[in-house]
N, C-alpha and C positions, 0 to 999 in steps of 0.2 A: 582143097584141104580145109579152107575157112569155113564154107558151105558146111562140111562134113563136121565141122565140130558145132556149128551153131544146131544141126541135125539131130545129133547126137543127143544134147543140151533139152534143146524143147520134146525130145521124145520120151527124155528121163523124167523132165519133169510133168507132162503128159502122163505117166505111168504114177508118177506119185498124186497127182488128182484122180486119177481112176480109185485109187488104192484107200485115199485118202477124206473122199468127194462128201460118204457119209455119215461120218465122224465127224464133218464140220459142219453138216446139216443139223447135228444132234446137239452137237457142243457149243451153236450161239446162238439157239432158240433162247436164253436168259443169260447173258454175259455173268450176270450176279449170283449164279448157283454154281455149286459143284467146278471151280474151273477145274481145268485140266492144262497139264501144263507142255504138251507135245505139239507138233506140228500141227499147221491149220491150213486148210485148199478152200479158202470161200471162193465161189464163182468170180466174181467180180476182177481181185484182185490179180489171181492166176491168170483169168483171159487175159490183163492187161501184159502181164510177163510174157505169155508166151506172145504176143502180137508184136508185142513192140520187140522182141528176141529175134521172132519171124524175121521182120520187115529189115530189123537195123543189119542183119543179115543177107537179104538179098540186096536190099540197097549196095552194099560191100563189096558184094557179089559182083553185079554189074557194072558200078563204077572202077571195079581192079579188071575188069574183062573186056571194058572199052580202053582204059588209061594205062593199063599195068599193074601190077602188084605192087603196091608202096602210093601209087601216084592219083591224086582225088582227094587221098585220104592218107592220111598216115598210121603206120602200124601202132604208133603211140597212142595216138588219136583212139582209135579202135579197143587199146589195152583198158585206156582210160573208160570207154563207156563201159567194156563189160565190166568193169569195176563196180562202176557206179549200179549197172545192173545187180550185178551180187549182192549189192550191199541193198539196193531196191527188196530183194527177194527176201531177204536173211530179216529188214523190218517187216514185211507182210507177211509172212510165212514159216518163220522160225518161232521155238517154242518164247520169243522177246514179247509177238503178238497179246498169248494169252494171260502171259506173267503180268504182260501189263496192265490186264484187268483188274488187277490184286492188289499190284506194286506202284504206285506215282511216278514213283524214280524211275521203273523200266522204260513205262510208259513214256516218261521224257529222252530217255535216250531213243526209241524208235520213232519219236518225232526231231531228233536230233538228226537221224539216220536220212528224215523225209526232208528236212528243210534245209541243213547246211554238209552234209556231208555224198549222197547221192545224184543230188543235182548238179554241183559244178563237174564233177566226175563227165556224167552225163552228157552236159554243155560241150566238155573239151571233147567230146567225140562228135560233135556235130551233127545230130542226131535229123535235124530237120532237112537240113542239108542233104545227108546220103538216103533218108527214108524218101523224098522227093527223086532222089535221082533213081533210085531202083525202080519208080512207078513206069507203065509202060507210055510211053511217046501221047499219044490221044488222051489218057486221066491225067500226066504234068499238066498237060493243055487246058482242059479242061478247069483243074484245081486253081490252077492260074490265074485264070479270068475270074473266077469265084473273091480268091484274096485280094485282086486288085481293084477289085468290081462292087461288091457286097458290103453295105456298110457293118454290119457285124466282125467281117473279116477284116475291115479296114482300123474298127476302132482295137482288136486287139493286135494289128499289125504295127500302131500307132504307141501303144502301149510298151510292147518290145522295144520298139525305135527311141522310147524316154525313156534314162534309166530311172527319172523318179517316180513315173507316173506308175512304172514296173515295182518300186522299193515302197510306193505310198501302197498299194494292192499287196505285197509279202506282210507289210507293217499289221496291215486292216486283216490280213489271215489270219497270223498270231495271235495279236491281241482277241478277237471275234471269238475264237476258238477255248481257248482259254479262262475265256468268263465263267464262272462255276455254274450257271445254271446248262449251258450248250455244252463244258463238258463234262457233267453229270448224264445227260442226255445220251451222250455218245456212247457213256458206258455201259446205260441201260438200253439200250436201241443198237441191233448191227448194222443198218443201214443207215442212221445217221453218223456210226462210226467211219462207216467208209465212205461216207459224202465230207467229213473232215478229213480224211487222208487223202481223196482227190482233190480238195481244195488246196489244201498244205501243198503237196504234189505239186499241179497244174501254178498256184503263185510261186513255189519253188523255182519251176523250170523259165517261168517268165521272167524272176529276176536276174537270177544265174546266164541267161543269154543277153540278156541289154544290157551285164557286167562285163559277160567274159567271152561271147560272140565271136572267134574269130574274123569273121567273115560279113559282118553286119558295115553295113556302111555307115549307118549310124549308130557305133558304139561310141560310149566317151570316149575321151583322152585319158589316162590313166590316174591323173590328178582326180577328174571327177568320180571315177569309178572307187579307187581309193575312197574319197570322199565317203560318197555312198553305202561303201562296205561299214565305213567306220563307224557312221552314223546307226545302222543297222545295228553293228554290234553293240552301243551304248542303247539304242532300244529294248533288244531283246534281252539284255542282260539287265534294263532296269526292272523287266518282266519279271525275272529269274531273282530277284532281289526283293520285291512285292512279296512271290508265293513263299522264296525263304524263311523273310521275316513275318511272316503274318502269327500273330497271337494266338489264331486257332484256325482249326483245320478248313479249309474253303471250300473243299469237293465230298458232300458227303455219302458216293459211292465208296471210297475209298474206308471210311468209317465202318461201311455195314460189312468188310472185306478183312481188316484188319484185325480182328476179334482174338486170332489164334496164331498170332503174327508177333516176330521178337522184336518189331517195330510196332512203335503208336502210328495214330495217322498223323500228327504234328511230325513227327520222326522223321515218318515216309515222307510228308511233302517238303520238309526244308531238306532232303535230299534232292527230291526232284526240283526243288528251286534251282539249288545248289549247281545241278547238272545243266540247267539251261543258264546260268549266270557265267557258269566259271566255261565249261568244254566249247559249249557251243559260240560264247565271246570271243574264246580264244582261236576258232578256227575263221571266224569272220574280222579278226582284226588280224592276223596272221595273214591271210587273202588280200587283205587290205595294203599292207605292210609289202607283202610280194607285188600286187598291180603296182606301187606308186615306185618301190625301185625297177621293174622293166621301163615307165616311163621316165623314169632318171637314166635310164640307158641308153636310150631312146635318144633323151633329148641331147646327149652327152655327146652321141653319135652324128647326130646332125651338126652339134657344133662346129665335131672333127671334119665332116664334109665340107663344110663351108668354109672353113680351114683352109683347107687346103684346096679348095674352086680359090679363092683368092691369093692363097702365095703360087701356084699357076702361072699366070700374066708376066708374076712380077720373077716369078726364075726363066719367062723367057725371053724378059725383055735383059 
């Protein structure tokens, strides 16, 4: 049944890249002309959806057809990624993509989409995890030795395993990206646009699993991961208070766009501040807020054990 709908899913959206493939070959030859504001199938983005839709699928697949349906994995677990999926799809591919050529503000929400809202999603489905275990017996092996072996694989295995060194790398995405000349660039260039959404992406998922890993042996303790979130969100929101308040426009793609728009570009960018200070704050100190009380539960619960390992003895003496 699970198989059959992930089937389903990549064939649909398989027929919308057919349908769609040259219309997007046409419409981001100049981000800055004529946008259009309908759905968008660039290569890049698409093979990623359906690949990683594939795989998180057979992975699924496999690990409920060794363990049972429910057991590997849970259907929550599962709910959550496609989530996170959909919402993956709906920034790269819905008409949010092209608006955001035009608009600051959209713009910041489908980077809102890539950095705090799709990733953790993503993470609680354990992606790494069941895309490993679907591979066949002789590639685990293989890939195995690779990550354990390879200093390349080592230094970003090393990375995951720190939550800071993972939050110092999300920090240096943002900020990098950001800067008005790299993302002018983006706007004028489609392929530097999608080398910032991989990058967003790829430090997204990095942080989001050395936070919220189930299964990581070296994730924090919930104090730290807290910690960390919280810090994040006073980063990224002092970001979002920079573009707010700045005295005049920063991005002057958004200038040559705005002409014929019931917004100025000042307008449009202290929205888009707006949106990365206030939305994206609140879903990273909220995250925050929830890791540090499971760790109060936690720790509340252990108490009770140990509690009660000690009055034990003394009701049988």
């Amino acid at each position: 049944m699970l198989s059959r709908t992930f089937s389903r899913a990549a064939v649909t959206v398989s027929g919308l890249v057919v349908w769609g493939w040259p219309l997007s070959a046409s419409a981001h030859t100049n981000q800055l002309a004529a946008p259009s504001y309908g759905w968008t199938y660039e290569p890049w983005p698409v093979a990623l959806l359906l690949v990683l839709l594939f795989a998180y699928g057979w992975g699924v697949r496999r690990l409920w057809g060794r363990a049972g349906t429910g057991h590997g994995i849970g259907p929550g677990a599962v709910a959550g990624f496609l989530a996170g999926w959909l919402l993956l799809a709906a920034a790269l591919l819905s008409p949010i993509h092209r608006l955001g050529a035009a608009l600051f503000w959209v713009h910041m929400v489908q980077h809102l989409a890539l950095l705090v809202l799709a990733p953790p999603l993503l993470t609680l489905g354990r992606p790494f995890t069941v895309i490993f275990g679907g591979l066949p017996h002789r590639a685990r092996r293989f890939l195995a030795r690779r990550w354990l072996t390879r200093p390349g694989w080592r230094t970003v295995r090393s990375l995951s395993g720190h939550p800071a060194a993972a939050g110092a790398v999300y920090a240096a995405a943002i900020w990098f990206w950001h800067a008005p000349r790299l993302y002018d660039a983006a706007l004028f260039n489609t392929w530097v646009h999608e080398a910032q959404h991989a990058v967003f992406l790829l430090a997204a998922l990095l942080f989001w699993h050395a936070v919220l890993d189930p299964v990581s042996r070296r994730r924090p303790a919930g104090s730290e991961g807290a910690l960390l979130l919280f810090l994040t969100s006073l980063h990224g929101s002092a970001l979002g208070m920079l573009i707010a308040f700045a005295p005049r426009p920063l991005y002057r793609a958004y200038g040559q766009r705005l002409s014929a728009s019931t917004w100025t570009p000042l307008e449009d960018q202290q929205i888009a501040g707006m949106v990365m200070w206030m939305p994206a704050g609140a879903v990273l100190a909220g995250a925050a807020l929830a890791l540090f009380a499971t760790h109060l539960r936690r720790l509340a619960a252990r108490v009770d054990r140990a509690d009660a390992l000690r009055r034990s003895p003394a009701e049988e003496g």
